[in-house]
C-alpha positions in Angstrom: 57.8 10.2 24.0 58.9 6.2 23.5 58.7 3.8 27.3 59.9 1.0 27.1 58.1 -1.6 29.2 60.2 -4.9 30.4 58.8 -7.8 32.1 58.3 -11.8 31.7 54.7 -11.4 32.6 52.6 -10.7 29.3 49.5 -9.5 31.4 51.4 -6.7 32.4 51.5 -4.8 28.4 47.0 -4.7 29.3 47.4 -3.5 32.1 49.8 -0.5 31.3 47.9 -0.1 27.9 45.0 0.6 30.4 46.8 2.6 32.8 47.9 5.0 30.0 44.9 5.2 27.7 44.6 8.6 27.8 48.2 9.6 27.4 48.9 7.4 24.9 45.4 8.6 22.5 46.7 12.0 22.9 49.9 11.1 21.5 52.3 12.1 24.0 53.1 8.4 25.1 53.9 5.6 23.1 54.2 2.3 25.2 56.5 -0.3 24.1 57.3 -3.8 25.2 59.6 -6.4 26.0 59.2 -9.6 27.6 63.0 -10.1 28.3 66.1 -8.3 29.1 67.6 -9.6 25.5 64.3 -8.3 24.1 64.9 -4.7 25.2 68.4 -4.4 24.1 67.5 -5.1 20.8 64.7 -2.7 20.9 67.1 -0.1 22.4 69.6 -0.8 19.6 67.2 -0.3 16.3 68.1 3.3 16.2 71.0 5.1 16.9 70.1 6.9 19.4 67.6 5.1 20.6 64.3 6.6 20.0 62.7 5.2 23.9 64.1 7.4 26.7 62.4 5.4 29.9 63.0 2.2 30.8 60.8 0.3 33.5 62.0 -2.9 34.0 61.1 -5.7 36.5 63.8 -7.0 38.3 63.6 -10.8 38.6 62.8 -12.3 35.1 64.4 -15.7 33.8 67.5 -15.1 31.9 68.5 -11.5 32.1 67.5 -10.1 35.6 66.7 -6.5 35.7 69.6 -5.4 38.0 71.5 -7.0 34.4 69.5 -5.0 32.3 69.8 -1.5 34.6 74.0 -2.0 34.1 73.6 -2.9 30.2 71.3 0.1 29.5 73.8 2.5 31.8 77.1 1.7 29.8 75.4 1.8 26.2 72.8 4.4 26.8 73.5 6.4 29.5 71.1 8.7 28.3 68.2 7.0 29.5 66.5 7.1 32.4 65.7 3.3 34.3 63.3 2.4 36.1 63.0 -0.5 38.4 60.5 -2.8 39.9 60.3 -6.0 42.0 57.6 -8.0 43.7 60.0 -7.8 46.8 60.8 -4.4 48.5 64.1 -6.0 49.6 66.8 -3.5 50.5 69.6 -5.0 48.7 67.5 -5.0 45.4 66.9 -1.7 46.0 69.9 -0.6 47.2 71.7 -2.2 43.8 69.0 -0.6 41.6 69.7 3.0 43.0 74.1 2.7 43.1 73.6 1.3 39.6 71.9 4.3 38.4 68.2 3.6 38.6 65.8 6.8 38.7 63.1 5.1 40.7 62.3 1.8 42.1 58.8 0.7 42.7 57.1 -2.4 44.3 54.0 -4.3 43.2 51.4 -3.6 43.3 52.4 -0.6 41.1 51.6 2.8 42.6 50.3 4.0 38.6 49.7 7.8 40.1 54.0 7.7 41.2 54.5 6.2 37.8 52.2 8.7 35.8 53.9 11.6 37.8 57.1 9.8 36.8 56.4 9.7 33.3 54.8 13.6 32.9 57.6 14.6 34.3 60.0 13.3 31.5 57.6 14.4 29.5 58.0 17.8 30.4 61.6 18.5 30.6 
């Protein structure tokens, strides 16, 4: 199974490459990467369908926010799940997240053991 990770902060692909070490060697993951909202619409768009089916995205990023990204991914891909995450546990980013069709939203620090039961869920329907 394809995630597609989306966040202006490069550190974060080490960190979820450690997070998911074992899923990933066994084969049942595959963790991909974007560093922009742009970026992960024209990873989503290389195949028809799209080969990813998660997307965790960070919210506020320079140029295309995640809340932007969250509506794009909804109207061309409905098919795929989104997930959200901010540094801020705000209400209204949450609250615009969920009505715009987010599965989850998370705050940083990431809770990995939510997002692993997340993920092996997907993985298992």
């Amino acid at each position: 199974m394809k995630i597609l990770i989306v966040d202006d902060e490069k550190d974060v692909e080490m960190l979820f490459r450690q997070k998911f070490r074992k899923e990933t060697k066994s084969g049942n993951l595959e963790l991909i990467f974007a560093f922009s909202g742009a970026e992960a619409l024209s990873i989503l768009g290389e195949s028809d369908p799209p080969s990813v089916v998660y997307v965790f995205s960070d919210i506020n990023m320079p140029g295309m926010t995640g809340l932007e990204l969250l509506d794009q991914v909804k109207k061309k891909f409905p098919q795929i799940s989104v997930s959200m995450i901010s540094a801020y546990g705000d209400s209204d980013n949450y609250n615009k997240a969920i009505k715009s069709g987010a599965k989850e939203f998370f705050t940083k620090p990431i809770d990995f053991e939510s997002l692993r039961k997340e993920i092996l869920d997907l993985i298992n329907t």
